[in-house]
N, C-alpha and C positions, 0 to 999 in steps of 0.2 A: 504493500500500500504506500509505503516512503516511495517509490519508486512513481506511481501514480500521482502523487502531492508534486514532485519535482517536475513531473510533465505538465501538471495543469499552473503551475507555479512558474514557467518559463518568460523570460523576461526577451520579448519577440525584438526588440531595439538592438539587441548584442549580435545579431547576424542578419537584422532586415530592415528595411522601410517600410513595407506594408505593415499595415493595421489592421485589426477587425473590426467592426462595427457594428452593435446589435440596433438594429433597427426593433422599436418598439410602437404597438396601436392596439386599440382595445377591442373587443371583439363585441357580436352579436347582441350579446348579454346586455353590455352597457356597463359591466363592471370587471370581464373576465378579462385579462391582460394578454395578449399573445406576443411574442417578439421571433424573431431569426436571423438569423449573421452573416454576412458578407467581408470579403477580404475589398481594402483599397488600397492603391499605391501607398499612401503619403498618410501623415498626420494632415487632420481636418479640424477647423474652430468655427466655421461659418457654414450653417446648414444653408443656404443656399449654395454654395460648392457641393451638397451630397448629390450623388443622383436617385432620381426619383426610383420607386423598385415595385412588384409587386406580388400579390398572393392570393390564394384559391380561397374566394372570396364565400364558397358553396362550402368548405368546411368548417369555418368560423359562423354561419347562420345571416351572412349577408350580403349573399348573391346567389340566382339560382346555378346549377351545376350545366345549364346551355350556355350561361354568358359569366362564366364564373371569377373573374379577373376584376380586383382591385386593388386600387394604385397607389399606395403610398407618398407623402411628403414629405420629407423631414422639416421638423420647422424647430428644434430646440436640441443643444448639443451639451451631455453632462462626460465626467471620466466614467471608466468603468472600473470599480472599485472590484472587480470577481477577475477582470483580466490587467487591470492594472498599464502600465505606459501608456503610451501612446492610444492605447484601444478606449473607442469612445462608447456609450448609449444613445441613442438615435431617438426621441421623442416624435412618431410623426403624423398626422391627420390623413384618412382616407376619403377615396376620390373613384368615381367610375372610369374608365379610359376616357369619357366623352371630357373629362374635368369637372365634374359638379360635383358635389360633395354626396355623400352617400345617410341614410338618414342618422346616423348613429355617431355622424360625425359632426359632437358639440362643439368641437373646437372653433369652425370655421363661421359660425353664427356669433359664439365669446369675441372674434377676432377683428367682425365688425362692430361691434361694441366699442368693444377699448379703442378701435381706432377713429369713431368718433370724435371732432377736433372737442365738444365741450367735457365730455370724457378724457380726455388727455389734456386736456388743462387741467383738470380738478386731480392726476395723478392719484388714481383709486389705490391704495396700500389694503394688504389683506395677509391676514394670520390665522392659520386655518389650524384648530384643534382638530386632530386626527384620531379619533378612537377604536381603539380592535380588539377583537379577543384572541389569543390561542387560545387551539384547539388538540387535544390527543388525536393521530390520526386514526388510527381502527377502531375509535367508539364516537369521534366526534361530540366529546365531551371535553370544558374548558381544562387546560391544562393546568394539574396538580388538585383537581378536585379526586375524590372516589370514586372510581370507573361505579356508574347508575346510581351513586351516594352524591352528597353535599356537605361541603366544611360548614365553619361555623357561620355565623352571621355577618354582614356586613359590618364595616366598623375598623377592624386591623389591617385592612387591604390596603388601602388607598395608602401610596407615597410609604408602604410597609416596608419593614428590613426584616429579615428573616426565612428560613425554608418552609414554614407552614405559614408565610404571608405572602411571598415572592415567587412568582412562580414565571419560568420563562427569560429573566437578568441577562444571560447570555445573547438571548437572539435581539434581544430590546436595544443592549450595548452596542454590539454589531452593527446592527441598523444605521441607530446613530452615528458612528465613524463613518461607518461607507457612504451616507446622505452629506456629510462634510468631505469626504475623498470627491466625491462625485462634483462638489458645487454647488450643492441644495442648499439652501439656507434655511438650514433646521436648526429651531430658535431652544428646543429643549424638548425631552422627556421624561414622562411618572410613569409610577404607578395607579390605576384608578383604581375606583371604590368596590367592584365586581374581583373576587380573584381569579386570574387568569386573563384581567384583561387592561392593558396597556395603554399610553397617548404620546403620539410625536407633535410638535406642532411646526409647522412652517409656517415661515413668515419674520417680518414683512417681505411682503413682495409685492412688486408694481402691475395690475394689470394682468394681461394673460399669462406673464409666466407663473403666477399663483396657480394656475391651472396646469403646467406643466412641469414645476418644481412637483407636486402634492402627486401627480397620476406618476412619475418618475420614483419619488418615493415609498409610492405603493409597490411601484412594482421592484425594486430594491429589496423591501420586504419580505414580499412573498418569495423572491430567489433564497432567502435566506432564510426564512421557514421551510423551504425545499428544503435545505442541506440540513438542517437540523431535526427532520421529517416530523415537522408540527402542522397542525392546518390552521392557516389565517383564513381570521373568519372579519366580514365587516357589516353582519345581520345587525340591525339597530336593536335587537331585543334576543341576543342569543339563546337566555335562559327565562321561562316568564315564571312569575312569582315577585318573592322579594329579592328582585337584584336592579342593580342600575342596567338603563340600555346605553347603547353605544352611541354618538354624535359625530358631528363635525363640526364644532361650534366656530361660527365665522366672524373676527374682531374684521373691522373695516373703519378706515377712515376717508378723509380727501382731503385737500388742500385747503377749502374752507374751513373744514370741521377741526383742523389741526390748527388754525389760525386764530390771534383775537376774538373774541365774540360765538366762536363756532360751538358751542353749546346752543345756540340756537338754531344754525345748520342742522346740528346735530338732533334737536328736536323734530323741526319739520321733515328728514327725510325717515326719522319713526314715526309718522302722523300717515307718510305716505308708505310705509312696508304699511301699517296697519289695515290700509285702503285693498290694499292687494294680497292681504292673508293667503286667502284660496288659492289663490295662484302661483303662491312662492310655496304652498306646503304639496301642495299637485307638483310642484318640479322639484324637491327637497328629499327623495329618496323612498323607495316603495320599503313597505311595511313599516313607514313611521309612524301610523295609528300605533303601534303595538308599543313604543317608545313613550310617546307625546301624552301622558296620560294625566300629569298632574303631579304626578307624584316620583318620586326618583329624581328631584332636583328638572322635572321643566312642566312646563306649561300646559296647557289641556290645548290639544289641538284643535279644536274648532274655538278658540276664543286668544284671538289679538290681547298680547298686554307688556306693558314695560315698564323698568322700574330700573332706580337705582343700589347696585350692588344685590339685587334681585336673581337667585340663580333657579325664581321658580318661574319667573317670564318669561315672554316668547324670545323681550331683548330685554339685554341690561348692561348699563349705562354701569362705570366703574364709578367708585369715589375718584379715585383722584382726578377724569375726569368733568365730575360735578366741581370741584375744588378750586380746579383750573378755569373752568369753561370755555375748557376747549379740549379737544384729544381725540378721544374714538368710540364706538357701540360694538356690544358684541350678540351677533341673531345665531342664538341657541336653539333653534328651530331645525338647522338641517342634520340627517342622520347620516353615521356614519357611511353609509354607503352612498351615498349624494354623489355626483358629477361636480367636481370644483370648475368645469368649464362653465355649468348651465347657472349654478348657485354662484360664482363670486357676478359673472356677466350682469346675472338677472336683477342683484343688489345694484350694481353700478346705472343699468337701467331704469330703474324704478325711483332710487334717491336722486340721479344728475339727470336724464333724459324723461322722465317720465311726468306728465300735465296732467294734474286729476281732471 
């Protein structure tokens, strides 16, 4: 096996120029990640230098198997923390050959958003709480609980030290490095309050690449829950009963709400998510009824509400926020399995572009 680590542990720069490149896009699902590699000449830093590339569109669930060919863009270039040098990750949006976007592909709707001139003035900043659980793999129960048993009570988990509170440290740690090898700008991670279940958060970050830092990160993750043969899970309510569910809680600011006076920015564009409840909790991640209940730290989901230092609202506004008046909101509405393409976009939409 040392013999195996040395192979995949080869350092391609000592006898070549070419690079690999994992080209990564999300599949059918909307959540499931798929990627695959190619050799390039040279080191690459500007995805428009990639070439475009493409894949059997009819075994990912999103092309029939007559016309089954879509096309890949790379539009976001990180390291590759599993190969190391020169070899990059490939972040990229799919396209039919004709060039139109395919329906599954959020990106390219987020892209005219932020590029929006009154959206890129107001420079939308975004820190996405990223919540997940492992999972055991052959019972698909959270890791370190009693295979078809339950530990104790909520309470010792959260930001816990110890083997009968911590469960998982190694893959979490992991994570974390290789989201900073890569470029991510991952601001930190806990433990939460469910054991066996975990939070990265990304952020700040400007605009679309919140979208493409956070799906990059995921899929980092999940490589590295392969190797450790745990299963990521990102079901907003893994266990039901008394446990906390899982989120994506989205801090969001802009350039006004970060300015003098912008506590009242900051008011009017929670007056206007409130306006559009329906519509941001319809795009915020399927089975967040099962979450959004009221209890477990959020909100009843059919009822708009926000408050200061509030971690049972839909949003809530920080003290030191209030203190200042000025800074940011955090909509604790979306679940963890959410689209950061459709949910930071929709936000930016709704508070800078949007006219009640």
């Amino acid at each position: 096996m040392s013999l195996l680590e040395d192979l995949v542990n080869i350092n391609l720069s000592d006898s070549t120029e070419k690079i690999i490149a994992e080209y990564i896009w999300i599949g059918g699902s909307g959540m499931d990640m798929r990627s695959k590699a190619r050799t390039l000449p040279g080191p690459v830093s500007d995805p428009s230098r990639l070439p475009k590339w493409n894949y059997d569109g009819s075994s990912t669930g999103q092309a029939p198997g007559d016309d089954s060919e879509v096309i890949l863009y790379p539009q976001a270039i990180f390291k590759d923390p599993f190969r190391r040098g020169n070899n990059i990750l490939v972040m990229c949006d799919t396209y039919t050959p004709a060039g139109e976007p395919i329906p599954t592909n959020k990106r390219f709707n987020a892209a005219k958003i932020f590029s929006h001139p009154d959206v890129v003035a107001e420079e939308p900043w975004y820190g996405i709480e990223q919540e997940y659980t492992l999972l055991q793999k052959d019972v698909q129960w959270p890791l370190g609980w009693p295979v078809g048993g339950y530990p104790g009570p909520q309470g010792p988990y959260y930001c816990g030290t110890g083997a009968d509170k911590a469960f998982g440290r190694d893959i979490v740690n992991s994570h974390y490095k290789a989201c900073l090898y890569a470029g991510i700008n991952i601001s930190g991670i806990n433990g939460e309050v469910m054991p066996g279940q975990w939070e990265f958060q990304v952020g700040p970050a400007v605009g679309i690449s919140a979208g493409d830092e956070l799906w990059v990160a995921r899929y980092i993750l999940e490589r590295i829950a392969e190797i450790a043969g745990v299963v990521l899970s990102f079901d907003p309510k893994p266990i039901q009963g008394d446990w906390n569910g899982a989120g994506a809680h989205a801090n969001y600011s802009t350039k006004s709400m970060r300015s003098d006076g912008g506590i009242d920015v900051i008011k009017k564009a929670i007056e206007k998510l409130g306006l559009r409840h329906k519509e941001h909790i319809a795009a915020y991640g399927e089975g967040n009824e099962r979450r959004l209940t009221g209890h477990h730290e959020t909100a009843d989901i059919n009822t708009f509400s926000w408050g200061v230092a509030n971690r049972g609202a839909s949003v809530r506004v920080g003290r030191e926020t209030e203190k200042n008046g000025k800074g940011y909101f955090e909509d604790r509405r979306p679940a963890s399995n959410m689209d950061p393409y459709v949910v930071t976009s929709m936000i930016a939409e709704t508070t800078i572009l949007w006219k009640p």
